[in-house]
GUMIKOL-572385 format. One record per residue: residue in three letters; x negated, y negated, z negated of N, C-alpha, C, O in turn. Coordinates in steps of 0.05 Angstrom, whole numbers, padded with zeros to 5 digits, m for minus. Layout:
<pts>
<pt 'Ala', <X, Y, Z>, <X, Y, Z>, <X, Y, Z>, <X, Y, Z>>
...
</pts>
This chain:
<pts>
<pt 'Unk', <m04603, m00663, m01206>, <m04604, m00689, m01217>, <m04626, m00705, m01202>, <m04648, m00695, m01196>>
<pt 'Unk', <m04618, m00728, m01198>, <m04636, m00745, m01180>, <m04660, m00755, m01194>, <m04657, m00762, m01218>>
<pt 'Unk', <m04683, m00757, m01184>, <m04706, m00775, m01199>, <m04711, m00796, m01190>, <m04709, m00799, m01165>>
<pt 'Unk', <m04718, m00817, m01206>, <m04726, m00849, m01196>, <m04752, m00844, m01194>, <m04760, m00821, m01201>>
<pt 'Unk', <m04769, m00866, m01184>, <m04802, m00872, m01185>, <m04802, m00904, m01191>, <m04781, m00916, m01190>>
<pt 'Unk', <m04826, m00915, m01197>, <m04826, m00940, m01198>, <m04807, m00958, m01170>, <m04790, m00975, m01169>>
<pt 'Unk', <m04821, m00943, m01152>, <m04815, m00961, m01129>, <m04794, m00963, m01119>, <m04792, m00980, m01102>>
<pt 'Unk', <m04764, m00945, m01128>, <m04741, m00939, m01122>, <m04725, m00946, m01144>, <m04701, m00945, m01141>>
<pt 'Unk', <m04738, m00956, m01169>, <m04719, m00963, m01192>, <m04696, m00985, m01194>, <m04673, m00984, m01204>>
<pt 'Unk', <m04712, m01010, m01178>, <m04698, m01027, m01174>, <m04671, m01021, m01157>, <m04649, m01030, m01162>>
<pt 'Unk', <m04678, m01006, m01139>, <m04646, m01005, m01122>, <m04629, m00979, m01127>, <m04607, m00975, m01117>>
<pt 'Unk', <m04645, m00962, m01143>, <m04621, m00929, m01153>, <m04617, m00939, m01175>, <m04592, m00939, m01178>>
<pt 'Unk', <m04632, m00952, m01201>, <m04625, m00961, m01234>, <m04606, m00987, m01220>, <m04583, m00988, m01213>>
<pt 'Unk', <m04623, m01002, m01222>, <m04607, m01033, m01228>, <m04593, m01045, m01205>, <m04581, m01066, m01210>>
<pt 'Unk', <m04593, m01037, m01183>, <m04571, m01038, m01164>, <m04553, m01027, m01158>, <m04540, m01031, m01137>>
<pt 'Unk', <m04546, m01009, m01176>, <m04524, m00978, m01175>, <m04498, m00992, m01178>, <m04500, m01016, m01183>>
<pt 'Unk', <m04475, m00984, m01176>, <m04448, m00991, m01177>, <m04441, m00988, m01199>, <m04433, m01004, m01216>>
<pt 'Unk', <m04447, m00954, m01199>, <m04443, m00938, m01229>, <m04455, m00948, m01258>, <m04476, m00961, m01253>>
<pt 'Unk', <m04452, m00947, m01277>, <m04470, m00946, m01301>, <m04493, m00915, m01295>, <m04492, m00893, m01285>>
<pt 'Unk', <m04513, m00932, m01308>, <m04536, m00910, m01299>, <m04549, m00895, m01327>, <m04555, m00907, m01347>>
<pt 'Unk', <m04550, m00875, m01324>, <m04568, m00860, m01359>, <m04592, m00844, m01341>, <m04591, m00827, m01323>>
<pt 'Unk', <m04614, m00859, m01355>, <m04645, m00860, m01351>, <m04660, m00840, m01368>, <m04663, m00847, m01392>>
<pt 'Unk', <m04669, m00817, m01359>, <m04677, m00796, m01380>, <m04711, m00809, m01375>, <m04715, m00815, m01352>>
<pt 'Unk', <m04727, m00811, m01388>, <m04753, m00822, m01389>, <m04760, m00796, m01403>, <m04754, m00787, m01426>>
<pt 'Unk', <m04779, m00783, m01379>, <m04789, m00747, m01390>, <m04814, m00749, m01381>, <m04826, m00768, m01371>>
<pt 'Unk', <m04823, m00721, m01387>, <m04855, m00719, m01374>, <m04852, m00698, m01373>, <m04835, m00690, m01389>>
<pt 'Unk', <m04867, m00674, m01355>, <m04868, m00643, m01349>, <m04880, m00633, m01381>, <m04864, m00615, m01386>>
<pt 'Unk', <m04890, m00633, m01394>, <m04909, m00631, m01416>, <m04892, m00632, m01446>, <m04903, m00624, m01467>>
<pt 'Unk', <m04864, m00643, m01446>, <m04853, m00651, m01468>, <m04830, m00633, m01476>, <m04808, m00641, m01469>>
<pt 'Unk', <m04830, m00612, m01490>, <m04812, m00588, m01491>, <m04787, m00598, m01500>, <m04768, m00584, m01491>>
<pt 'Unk', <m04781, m00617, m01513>, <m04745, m00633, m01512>, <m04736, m00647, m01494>, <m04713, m00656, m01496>>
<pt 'Unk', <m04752, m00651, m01474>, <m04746, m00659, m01443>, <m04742, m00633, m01434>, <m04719, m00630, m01440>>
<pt 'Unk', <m04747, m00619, m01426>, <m04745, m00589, m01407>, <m04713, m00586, m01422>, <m04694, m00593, m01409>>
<pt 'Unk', <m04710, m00573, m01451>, <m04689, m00568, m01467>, <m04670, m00585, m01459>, <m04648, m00576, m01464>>
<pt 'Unk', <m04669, m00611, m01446>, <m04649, m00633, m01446>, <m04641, m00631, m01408>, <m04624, m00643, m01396>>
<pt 'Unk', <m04658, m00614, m01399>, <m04655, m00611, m01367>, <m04625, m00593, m01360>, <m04613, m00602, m01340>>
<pt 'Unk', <m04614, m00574, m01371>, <m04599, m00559, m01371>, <m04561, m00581, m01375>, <m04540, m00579, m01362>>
<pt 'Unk', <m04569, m00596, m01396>, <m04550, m00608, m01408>, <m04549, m00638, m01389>, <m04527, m00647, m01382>>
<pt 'Unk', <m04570, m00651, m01381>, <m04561, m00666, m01362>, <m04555, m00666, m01342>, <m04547, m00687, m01331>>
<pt 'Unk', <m04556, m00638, m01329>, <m04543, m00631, m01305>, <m04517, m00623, m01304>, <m04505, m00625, m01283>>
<pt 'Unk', <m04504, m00612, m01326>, <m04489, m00606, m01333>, <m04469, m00646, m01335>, <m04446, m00653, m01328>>
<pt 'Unk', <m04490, m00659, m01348>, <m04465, m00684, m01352>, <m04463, m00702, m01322>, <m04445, m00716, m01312>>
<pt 'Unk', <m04484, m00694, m01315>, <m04482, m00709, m01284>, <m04457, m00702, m01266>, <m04440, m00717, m01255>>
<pt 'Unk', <m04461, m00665, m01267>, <m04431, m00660, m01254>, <m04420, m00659, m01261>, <m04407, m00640, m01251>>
<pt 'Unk', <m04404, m00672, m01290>, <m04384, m00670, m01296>, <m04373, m00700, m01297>, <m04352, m00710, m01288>>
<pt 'Unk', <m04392, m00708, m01310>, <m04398, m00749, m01305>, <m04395, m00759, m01288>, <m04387, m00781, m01294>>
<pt 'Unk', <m04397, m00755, m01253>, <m04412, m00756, m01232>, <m04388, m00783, m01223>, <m04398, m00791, m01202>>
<pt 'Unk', <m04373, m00793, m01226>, <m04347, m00799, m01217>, <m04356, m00836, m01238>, <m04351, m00858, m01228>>
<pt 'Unk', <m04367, m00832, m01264>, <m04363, m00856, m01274>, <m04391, m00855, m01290>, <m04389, m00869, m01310>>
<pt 'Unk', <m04413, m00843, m01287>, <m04439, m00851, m01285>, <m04460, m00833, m01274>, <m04459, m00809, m01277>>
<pt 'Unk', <m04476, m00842, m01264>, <m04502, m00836, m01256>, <m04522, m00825, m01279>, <m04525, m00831, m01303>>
<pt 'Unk', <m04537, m00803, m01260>, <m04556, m00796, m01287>, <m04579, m00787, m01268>, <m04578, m00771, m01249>>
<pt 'Unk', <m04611, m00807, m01282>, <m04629, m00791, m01262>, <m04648, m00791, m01285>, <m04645, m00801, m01307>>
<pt 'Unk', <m04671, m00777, m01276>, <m04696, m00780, m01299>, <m04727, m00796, m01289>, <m04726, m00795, m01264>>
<pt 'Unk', <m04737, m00802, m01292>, <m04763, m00814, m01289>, <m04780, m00804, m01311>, <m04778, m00801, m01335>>
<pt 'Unk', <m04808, m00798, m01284>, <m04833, m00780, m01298>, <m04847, m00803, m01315>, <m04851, m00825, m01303>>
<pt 'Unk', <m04855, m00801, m01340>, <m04865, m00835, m01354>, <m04895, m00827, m01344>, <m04911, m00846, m01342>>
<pt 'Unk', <m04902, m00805, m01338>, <m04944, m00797, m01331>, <m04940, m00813, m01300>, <m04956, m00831, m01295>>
<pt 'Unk', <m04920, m00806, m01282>, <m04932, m00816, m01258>, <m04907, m00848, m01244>, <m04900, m00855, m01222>>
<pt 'Unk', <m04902, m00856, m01271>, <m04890, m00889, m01262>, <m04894, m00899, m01288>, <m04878, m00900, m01307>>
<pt 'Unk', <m04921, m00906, m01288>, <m04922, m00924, m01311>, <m04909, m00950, m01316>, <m04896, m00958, m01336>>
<pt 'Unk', <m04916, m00964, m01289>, <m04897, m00986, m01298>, <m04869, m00993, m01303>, <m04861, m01013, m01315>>
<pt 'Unk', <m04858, m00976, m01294>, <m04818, m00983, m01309>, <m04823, m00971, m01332>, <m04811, m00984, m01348>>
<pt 'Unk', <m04837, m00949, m01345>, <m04843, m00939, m01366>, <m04852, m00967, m01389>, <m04840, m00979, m01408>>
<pt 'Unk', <m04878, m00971, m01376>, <m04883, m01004, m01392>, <m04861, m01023, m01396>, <m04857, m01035, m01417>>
<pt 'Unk', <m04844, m01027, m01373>, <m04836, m01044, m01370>, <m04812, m01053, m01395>, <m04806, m01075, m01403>>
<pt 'Unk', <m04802, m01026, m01401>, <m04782, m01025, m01422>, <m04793, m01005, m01443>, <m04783, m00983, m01445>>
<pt 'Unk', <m04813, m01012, m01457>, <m04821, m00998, m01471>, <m04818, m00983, m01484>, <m04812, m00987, m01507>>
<pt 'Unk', <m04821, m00954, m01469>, <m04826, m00931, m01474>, <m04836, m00920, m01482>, <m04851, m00911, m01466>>
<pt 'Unk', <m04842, m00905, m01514>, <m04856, m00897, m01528>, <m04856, m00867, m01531>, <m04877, m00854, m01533>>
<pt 'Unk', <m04838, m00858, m01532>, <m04825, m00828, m01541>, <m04816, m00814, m01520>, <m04807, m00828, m01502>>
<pt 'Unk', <m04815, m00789, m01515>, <m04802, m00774, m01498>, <m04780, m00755, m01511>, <m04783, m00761, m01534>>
<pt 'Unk', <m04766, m00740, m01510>, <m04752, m00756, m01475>, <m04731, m00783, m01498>, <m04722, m00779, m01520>>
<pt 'Unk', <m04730, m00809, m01481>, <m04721, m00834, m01480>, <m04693, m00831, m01469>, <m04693, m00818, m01449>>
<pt 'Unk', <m04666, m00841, m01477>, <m04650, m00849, m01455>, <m04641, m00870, m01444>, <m04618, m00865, m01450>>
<pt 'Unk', <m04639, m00889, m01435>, <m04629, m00918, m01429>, <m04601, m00921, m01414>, <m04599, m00918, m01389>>
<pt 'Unk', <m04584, m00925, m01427>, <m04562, m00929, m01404>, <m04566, m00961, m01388>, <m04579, m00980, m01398>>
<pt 'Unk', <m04555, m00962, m01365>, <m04562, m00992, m01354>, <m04535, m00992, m01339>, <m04526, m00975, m01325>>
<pt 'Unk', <m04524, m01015, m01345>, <m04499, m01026, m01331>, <m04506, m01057, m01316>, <m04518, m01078, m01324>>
<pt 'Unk', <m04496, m01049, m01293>, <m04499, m01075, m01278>, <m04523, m01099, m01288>, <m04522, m01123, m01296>>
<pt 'Unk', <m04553, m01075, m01281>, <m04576, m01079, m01281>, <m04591, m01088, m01308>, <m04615, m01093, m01312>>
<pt 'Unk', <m04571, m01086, m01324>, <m04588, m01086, m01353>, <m04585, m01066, m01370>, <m04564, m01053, m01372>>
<pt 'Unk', <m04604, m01062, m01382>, <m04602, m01041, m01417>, <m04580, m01043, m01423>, <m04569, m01064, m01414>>
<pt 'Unk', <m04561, m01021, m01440>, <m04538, m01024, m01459>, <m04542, m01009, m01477>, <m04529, m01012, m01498>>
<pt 'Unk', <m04559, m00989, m01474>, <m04561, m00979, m01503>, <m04596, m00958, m01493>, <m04609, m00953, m01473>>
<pt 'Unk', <m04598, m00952, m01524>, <m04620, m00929, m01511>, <m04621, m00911, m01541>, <m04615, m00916, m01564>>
<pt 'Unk', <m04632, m00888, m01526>, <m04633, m00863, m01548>, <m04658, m00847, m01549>, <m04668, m00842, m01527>>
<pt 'Unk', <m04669, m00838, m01571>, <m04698, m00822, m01572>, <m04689, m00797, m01579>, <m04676, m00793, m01600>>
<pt 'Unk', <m04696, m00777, m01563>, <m04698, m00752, m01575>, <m04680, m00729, m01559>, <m04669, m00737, m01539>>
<pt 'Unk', <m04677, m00710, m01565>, <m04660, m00693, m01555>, <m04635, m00688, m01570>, <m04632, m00689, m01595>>
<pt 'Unk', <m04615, m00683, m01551>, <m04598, m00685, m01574>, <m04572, m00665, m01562>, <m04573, m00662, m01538>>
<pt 'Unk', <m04548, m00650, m01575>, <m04533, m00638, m01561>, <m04515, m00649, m01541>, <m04507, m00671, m01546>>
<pt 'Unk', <m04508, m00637, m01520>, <m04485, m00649, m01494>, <m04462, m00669, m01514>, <m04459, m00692, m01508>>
<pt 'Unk', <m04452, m00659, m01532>, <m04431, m00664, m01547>, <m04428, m00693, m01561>, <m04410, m00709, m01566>>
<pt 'Unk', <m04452, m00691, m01565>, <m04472, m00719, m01591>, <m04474, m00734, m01566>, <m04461, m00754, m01569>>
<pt 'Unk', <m04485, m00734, m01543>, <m04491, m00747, m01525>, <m04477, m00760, m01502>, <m04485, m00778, m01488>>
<pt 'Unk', <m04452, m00745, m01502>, <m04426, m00754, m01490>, <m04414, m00777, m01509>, <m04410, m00800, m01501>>
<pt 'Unk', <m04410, m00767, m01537>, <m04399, m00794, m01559>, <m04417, m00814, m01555>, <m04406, m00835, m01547>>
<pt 'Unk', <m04443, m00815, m01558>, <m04458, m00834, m01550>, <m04451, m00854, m01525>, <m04449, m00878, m01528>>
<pt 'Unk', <m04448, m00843, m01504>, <m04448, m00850, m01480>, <m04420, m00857, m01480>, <m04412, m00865, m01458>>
<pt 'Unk', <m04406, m00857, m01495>, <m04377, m00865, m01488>, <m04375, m00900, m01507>, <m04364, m00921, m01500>>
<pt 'Unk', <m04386, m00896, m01524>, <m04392, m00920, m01538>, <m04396, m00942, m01510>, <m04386, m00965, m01510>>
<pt 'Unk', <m04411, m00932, m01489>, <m04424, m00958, m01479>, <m04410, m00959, m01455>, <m04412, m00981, m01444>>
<pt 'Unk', <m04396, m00941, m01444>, <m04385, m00932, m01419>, <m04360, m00944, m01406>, <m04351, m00935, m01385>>
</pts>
């Protein structure tokens, strides 16, 4: 799974073709690690009709600020450069596919 940084957000998030799902994690946050297995898993299976990368919130503060980010792990879907939905917490592949289909 790919990672953004601040300085790359603008053109992998909000310039993407695809709809994008934004995991907002930190190395330190044990339902981020638990959610690593399952987003790789939706990436290659997703890979065709969305994008999925994560961003560290300790070392890009500012897109972190920018959409304020409080909680880890965060998800944000973004379609053609804006927010469409967002989700807190960990949650199963299953729960998170229904989710994601809502906005998709």
């Amino acid at each position: 799974m790919a990672e953004v940084t601040d300085a790359d957000f603008g053109a992998e998030v909000l310039g993407a073709d695809l709809p994008v799902l934004v995991e907002f994690t930190a190395d330190w946050c044990p339902p981020c690690r638990q959610m690593g297995p399952v987003l790789t898993a939706l990436a290659a299976e997703e890979g065709e009709r969305l994008k999925v990368v994560q961003l560290d919130v300790d070392t890009n503060p500012e897109t972190t600020n920018a959409y304020k980010v409080l909680s880890m792990p965060t998800f944000m879907v973004f379609r053609a450069g804006e927010p469409v939905k967002s989700m807190v917490g960990a949650r199963p592949k299953r729960r998170l596919l229904a989710e994601l289909d809502e906005v998709l």
